[in-house]
Structure formats: C-alpha cells, structure tokens
N, C-alpha and C positions, 0 to 999 in steps of 0.2 A: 880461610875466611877472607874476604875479599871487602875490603873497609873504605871510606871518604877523609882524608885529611883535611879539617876542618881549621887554617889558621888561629884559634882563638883569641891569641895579641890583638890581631890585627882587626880580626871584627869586634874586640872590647873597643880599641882606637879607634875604629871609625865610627862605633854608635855614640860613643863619648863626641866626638867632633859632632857629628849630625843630631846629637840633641842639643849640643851648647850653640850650634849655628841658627837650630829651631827657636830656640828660646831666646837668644840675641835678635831673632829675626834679623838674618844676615841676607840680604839678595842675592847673595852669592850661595848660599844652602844648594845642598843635594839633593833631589829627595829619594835618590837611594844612591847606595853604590855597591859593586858587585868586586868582589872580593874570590881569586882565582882558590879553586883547591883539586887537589888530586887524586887519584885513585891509587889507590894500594893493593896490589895481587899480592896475596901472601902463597906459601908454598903449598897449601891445601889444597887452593884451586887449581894447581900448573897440571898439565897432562905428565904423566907418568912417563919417563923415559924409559925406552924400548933397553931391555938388558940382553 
C-alpha cells in the first residue's frame, strides 16, 4: 500500500500561527502556506524480484 506522509506537528503549528496572525490581523499574515510531505512505497507495491 502506497500512503502520503502527512506532517501533522507541523500543519497543527502552522494553522495555530495563521489563525492567531488572522485574528491579531497581523500584515504580515499568510494566507496560506504549503507544507512539504511525502510519498511512501511500501513493499506491496514494489515489483517482484526475478528469482
């Protein structure tokens, strides 16, 4: 099964920062921000090695 590693920290931290900048109405606010994540092959998916 072949999954999305989803940082979870990282996007609680930054919705917490971009509501508290929303709410201070900070000029400096984001109005979004993109937060890196990755793909996971697990062994299910891999082609079968030739024996």
């Amino acid at each position: 099964m072949t999954t999305v590693r989803q940082p979870m920290r990282e996007m609680g931290e930054a919705a917490a920062r971009l509501l508290l900048d929303h709410v201070r109405r900070s000029p400096e606010a984001a109005p979004s921000r993109i937060i890196p994540t990755s793909l996971v092959i697990r062994d299910s998916t891999l082609e079968p090695s030739p024996n």
